[in-house]
C-alpha positions as CSV (number, residue, x, y, z in Angstrom):
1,X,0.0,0.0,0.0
2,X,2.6,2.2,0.2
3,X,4.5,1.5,-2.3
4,X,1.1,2.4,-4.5
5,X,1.0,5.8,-2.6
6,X,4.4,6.6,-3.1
7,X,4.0,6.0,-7.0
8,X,1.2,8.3,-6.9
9,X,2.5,10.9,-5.1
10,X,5.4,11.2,-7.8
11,X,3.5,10.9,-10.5
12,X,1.8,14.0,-9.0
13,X,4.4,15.7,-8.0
14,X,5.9,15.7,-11.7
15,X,2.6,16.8,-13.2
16,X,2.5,19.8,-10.9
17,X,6.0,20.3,-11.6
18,X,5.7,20.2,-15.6
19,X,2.7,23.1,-14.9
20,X,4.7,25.3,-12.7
21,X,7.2,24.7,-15.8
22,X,5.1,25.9,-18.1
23,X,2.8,28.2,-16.1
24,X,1.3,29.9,-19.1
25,X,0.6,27.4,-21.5
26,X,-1.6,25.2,-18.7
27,X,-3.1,28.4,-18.1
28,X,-4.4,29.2,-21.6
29,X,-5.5,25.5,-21.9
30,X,-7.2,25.9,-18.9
31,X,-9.3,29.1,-20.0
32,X,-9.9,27.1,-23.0
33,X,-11.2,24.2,-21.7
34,X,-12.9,26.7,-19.0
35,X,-15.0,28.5,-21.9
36,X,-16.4,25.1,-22.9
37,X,-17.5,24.2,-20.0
38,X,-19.0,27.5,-18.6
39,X,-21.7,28.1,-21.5
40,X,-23.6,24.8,-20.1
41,X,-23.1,26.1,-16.8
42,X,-24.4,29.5,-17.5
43,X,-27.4,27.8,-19.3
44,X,-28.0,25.4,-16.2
45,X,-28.1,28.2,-14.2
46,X,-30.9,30.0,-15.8
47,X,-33.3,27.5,-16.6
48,X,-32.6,26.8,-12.6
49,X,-33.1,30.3,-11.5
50,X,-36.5,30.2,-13.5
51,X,-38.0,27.2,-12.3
52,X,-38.8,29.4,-9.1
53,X,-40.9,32.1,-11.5
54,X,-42.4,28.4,-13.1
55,X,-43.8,28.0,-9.2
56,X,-45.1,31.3,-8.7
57,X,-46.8,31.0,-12.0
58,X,-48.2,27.2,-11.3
59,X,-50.0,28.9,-8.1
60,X,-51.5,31.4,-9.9
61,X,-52.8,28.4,-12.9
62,X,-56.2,28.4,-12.3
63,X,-59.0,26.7,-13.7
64,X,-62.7,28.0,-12.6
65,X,-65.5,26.1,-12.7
66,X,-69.3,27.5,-12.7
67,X,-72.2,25.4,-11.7
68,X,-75.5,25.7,-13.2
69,X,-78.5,27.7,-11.3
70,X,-80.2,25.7,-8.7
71,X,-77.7,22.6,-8.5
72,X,-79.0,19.7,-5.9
73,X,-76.3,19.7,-2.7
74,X,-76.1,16.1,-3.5
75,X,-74.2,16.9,-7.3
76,X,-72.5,19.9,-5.8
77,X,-70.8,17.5,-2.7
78,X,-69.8,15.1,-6.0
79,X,-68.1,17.5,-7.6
80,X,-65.9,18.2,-4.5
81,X,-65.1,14.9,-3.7
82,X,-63.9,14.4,-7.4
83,X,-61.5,17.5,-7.3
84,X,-60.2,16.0,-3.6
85,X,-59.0,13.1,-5.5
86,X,-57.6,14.9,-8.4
87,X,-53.9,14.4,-8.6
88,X,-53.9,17.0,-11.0
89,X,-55.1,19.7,-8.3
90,X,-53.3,21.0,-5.6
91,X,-55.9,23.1,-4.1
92,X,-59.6,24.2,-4.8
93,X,-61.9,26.5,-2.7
94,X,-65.7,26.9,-3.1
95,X,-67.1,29.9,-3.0
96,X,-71.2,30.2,-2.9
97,X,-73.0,32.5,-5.4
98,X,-74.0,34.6,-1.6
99,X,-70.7,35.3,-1.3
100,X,-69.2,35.9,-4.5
101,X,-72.4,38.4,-4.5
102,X,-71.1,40.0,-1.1
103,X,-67.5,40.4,-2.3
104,X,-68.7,42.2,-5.8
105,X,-70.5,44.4,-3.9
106,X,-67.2,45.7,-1.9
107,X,-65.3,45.9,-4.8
108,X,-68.0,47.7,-7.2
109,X,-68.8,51.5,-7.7
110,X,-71.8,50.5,-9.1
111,X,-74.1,49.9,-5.8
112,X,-77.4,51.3,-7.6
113,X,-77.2,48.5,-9.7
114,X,-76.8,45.4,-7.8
115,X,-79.8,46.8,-5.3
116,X,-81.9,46.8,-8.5
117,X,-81.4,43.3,-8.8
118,X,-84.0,41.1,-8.1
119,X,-81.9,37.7,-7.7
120,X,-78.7,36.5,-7.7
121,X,-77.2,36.4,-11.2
122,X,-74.2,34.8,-10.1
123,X,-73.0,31.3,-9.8
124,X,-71.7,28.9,-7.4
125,X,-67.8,28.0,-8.3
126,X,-64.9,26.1,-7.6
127,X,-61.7,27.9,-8.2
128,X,-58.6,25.9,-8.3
129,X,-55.3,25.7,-8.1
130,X,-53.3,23.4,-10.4
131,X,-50.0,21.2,-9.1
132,X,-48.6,20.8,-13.0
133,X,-48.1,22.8,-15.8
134,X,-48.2,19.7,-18.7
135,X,-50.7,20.8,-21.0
136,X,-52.1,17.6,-21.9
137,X,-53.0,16.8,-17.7
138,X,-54.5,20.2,-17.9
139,X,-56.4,19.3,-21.3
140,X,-57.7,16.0,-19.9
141,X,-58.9,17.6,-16.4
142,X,-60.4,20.1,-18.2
143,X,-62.5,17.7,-20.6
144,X,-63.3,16.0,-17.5
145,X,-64.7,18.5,-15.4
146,X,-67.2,20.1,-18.7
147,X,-68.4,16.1,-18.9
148,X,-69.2,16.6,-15.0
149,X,-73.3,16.7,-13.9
150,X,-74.1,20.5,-12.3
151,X,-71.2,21.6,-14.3
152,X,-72.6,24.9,-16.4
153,X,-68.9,26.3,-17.4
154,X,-65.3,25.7,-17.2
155,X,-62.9,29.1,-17.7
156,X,-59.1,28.2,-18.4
157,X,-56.5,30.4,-20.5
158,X,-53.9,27.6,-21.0
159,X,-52.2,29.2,-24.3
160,X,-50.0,30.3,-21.9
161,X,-49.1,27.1,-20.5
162,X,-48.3,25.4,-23.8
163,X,-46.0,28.2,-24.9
164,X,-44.2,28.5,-21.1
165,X,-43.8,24.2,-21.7
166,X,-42.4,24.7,-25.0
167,X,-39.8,27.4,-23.8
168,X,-38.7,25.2,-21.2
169,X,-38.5,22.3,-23.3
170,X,-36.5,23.6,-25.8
171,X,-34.1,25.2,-22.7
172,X,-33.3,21.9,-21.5
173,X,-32.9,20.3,-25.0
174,X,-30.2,23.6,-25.8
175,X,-28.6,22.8,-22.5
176,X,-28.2,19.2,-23.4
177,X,-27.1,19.8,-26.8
178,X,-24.6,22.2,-25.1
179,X,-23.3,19.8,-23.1
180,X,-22.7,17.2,-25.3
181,X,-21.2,19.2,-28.0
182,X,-18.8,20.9,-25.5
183,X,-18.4,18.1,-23.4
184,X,-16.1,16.8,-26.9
185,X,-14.7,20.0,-27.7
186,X,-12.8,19.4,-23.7
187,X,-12.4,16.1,-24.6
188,X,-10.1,17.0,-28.0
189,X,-8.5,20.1,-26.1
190,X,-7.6,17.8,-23.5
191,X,-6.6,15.2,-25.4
192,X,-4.5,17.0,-28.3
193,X,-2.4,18.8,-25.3
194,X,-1.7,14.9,-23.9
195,X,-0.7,14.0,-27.3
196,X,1.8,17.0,-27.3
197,X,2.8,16.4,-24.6
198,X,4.0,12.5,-25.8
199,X,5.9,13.9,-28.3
200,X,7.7,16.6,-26.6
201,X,9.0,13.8,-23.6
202,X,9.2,11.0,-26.3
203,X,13.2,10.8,-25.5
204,X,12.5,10.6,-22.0
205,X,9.7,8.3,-22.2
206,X,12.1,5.7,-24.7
207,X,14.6,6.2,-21.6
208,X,12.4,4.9,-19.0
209,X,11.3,1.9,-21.4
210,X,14.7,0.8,-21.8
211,X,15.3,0.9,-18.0
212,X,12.0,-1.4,-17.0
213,X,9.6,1.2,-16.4
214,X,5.7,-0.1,-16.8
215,X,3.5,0.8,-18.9
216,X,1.1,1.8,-15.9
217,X,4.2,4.0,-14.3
218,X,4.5,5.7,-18.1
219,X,0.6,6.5,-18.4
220,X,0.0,7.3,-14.8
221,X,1.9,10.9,-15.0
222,X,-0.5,11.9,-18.0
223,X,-3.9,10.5,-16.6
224,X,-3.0,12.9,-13.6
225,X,-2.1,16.0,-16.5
226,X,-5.5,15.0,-18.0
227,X,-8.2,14.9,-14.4
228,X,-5.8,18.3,-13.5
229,X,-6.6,20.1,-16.9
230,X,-10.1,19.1,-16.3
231,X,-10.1,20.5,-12.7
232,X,-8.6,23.7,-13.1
233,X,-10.8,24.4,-16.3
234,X,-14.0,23.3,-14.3
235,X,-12.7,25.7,-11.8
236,X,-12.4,28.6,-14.2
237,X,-15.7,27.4,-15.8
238,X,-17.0,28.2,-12.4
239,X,-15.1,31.8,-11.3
240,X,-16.6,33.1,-15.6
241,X,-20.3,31.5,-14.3
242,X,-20.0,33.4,-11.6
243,X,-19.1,36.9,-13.6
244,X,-21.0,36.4,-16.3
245,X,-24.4,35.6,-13.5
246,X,-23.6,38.4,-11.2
247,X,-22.6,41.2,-14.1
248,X,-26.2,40.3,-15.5
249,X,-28.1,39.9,-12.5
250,X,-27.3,43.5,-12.2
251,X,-29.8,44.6,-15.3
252,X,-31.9,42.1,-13.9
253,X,-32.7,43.5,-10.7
254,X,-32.9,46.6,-12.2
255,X,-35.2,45.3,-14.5
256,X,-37.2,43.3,-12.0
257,X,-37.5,46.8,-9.6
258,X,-39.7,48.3,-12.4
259,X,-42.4,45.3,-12.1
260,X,-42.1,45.8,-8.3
261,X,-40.7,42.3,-7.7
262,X,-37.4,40.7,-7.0
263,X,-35.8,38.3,-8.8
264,X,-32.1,37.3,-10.1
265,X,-30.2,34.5,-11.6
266,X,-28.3,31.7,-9.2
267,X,-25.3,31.9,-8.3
268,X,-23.5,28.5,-8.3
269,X,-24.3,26.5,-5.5
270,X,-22.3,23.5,-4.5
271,X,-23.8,20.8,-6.1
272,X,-23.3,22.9,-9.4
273,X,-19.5,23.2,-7.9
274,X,-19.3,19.2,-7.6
275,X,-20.8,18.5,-10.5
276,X,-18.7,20.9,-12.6
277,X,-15.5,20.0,-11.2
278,X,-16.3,15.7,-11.5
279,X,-17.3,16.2,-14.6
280,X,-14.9,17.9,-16.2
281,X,-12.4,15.6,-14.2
282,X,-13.6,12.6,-15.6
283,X,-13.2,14.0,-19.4
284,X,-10.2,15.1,-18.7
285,X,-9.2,11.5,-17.5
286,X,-10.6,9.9,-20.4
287,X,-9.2,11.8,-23.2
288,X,-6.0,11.6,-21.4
289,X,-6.3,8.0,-21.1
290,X,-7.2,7.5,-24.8
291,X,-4.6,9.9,-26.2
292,X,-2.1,7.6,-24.1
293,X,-3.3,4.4,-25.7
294,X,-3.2,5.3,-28.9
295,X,-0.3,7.6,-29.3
296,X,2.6,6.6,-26.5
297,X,1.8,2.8,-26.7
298,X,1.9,2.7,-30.3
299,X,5.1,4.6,-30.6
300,X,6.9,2.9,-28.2
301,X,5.8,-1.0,-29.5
């Protein structure tokens, strides 16, 4: 076991020696591979940020429902007990036609009017609350409820919805096309620097052969080069996030001030931090170990 540390510990120790080396090369590879990897990461970020306005807006997704004139209690209590069960509904309320009447009288101007009334034009309703925003649940609860005894009307603006799903959709398929797409452009940064790499310590490498080193003691210096690359660009990827979130939340706010609200992008947390950093490390240790199999082995047999 020791013996295993103590290779690993030189291994590491010459990596981190060949980058203090060459200081300004590892750092422009770094910035490199940090650009890639920040655009998902800034992407993430948003769509994150608004899944919290997606929320507020699935509380204020309502679909009203307006029973017909003179509806038997008995009809009225199966309509309830069929919204209880709804998985579809978070939350529904009745309100009685007495006092949806009461509360348009406090709001009206218009009092000469509703005293000239001899009945109650308006309604018993259930207003409710939805718990999803997939159009098609909301298009199938809807149908539902119109097929419903006592029901006389069901109100719901759902364009909305669909267009609010789509954007999101097409987010998350722009984020994973992102990833993908980037995810091989750190893969052949990282792996075109091993390969240079190779060639520039190809004397040195024949030199070790011919003395007995392993092939595992050979690679292992360059898988180490590869999960470090990956690392430090994750960790840039991470600092231009940060900038790019922060210099933006700043028209944001301001923006966000004239609708009287608050709101602003995420800053990343420290699962994003994690994420970022393993990921990247494993590419890194990958293409590394690829670039090593196919270039150093084959020169050297």
């Amino acid at each position: 076991m020791s013996t295993w540390l103590i290779q690993q510990t030189q291994a590491l120790r010459l990596v981190l020696s060949r980058f203090r080396h060459n200081l300004l090369s590892t750092v422009f590879i770094s910035l490199a591979i940090a650009v890639s990897l920040a655009l998902p990461v800034i992407v993430y970020l948003v769509l994150d940020s608004f899944s919290g306005v997606t929320t507020t807006l699935k509380s204020e997704s309502n679909i009203n429902i307006f029973l017909e004139p003179n509806i038997d209690h008995t009809v009225r209590d199966s309509i309830h007990n069929i919204l209880a069960s709804h998985t579809t509904i978070e939350s529904f309320i009745f309100v009685p036609k007495e006092k949806a009447l009461e509360q348009l009288a406090q709001t009206t101007a218009n009092q000469n009017i509703l005293a000239g009334l001899d009945h109650n034009p308006l309604p018993d309703a259930f207003f409710i609350q939805l718990s999803t925003l997939d159009s098609q649940s909301i298009s199938a609860l809807t149908e539902q409820l119109r097929t419903m005894d006592g029901v006389a009307e069901v109100q719901i603006d759902n364009a909305w919805l669909k267009r609010l799903n789509y954007l999101l959709t097409i987010g998350k398929k722009a984020m994973f096309v992102l990833v993908i797409l980037l995810g091989f452009a750190v893969f052949a940064v990282i792996g075109n620097t091993i390969r240079m790499q190779i060639l520039t310590q190809q004397e040195e490498i024949e030199v070790s052969q011919l003395i007995g080193a392993t092939k595992s003691f050979i690679r292992r210096p360059f898988l180490y080069a590869g999960a470090a690359y990956g690392m430090i660009g994750g960790l840039f990827a991470l600092l231009i996030s940060s900038g790019v979130i922060l210099l933006f939340n700043q028209s944001i706010s301001a923006l966000a001030s004239e609708y009287q609200t608050q709101f602003s992008l995420h800053l990343p947390d420290f699962n994003v931090f994690l994420t970022t950093c393993l990921t990247a490390m494993i590419i890194g240790l990958l293409s590394a170990y690829l670039a090593v199999s196919k270039s150093l082995f084959k020169s050297i047999n």
